[in-house]
TIVEXMI-95062 format. One record per residue (C-alpha): residue in three letters; x, y, z. Coordinates in pm, whole numbers. Layout:
# TIVEXMI-95062
   res       c1       c2       c3
   ALA        X        Y        Z
...
# end
This chain:
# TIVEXMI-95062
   res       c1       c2       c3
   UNK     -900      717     1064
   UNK     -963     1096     1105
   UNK    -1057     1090     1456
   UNK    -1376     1243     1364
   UNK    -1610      954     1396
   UNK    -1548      901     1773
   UNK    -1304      704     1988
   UNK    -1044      513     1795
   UNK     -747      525     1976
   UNK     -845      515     2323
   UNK     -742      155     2401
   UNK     -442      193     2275
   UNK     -355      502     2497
   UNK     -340      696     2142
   UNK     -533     1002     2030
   UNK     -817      970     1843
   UNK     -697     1150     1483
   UNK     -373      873     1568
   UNK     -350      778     1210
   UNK     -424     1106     1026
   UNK     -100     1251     1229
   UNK       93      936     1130
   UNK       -4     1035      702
   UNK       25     1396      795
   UNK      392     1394      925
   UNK      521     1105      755
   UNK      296     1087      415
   UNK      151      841      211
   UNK      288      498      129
   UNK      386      634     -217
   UNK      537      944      -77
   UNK      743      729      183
   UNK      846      510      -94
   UNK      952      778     -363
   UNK     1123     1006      -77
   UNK     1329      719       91
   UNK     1413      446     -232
   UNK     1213      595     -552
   UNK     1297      855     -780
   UNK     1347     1121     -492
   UNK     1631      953     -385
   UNK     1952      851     -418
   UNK     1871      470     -490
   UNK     1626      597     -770
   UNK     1387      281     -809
   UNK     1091      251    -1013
   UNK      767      123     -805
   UNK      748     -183    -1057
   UNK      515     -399     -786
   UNK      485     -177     -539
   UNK      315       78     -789
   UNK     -109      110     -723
   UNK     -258     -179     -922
   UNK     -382       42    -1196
   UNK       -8      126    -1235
   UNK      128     -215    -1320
   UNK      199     -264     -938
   UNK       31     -536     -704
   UNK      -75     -211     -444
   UNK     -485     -213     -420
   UNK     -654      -94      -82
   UNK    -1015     -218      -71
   UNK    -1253       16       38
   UNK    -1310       71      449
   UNK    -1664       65      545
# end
């Protein structure tokens, strides 16, 4: 997902590091979340199941290999 590991993107006419650009501009799921409807907002809404799994939520991203 870094672009380091070589071409990843290529077939989809995208640049390599496509996804690291995507987390670096935008952020993280969490930091998307809390930003547009969490506690950084104006909504103010608690994760509840869209918090990690070891936070109570449902959220759990097995490992890539």
């Amino acid at each position: 997902l870094l672009g380091l590991d070589g071409p990843k993107g290529k077939g989809l006419d995208l640049s390599d590091d496509w996804a690291y650009q995507i987390v670096k501009q935008v952020g993280n799921y969490g930091e998307a979340y809390e930003r547009n409807v969490g506690k950084d907002s104006p909504l103010g809404l608690d994760r509840g199941l869209n918090a990690l799994w070891n936070e109570g939520g449902l959220q759990y991203a097995p490992p890539m290999r």
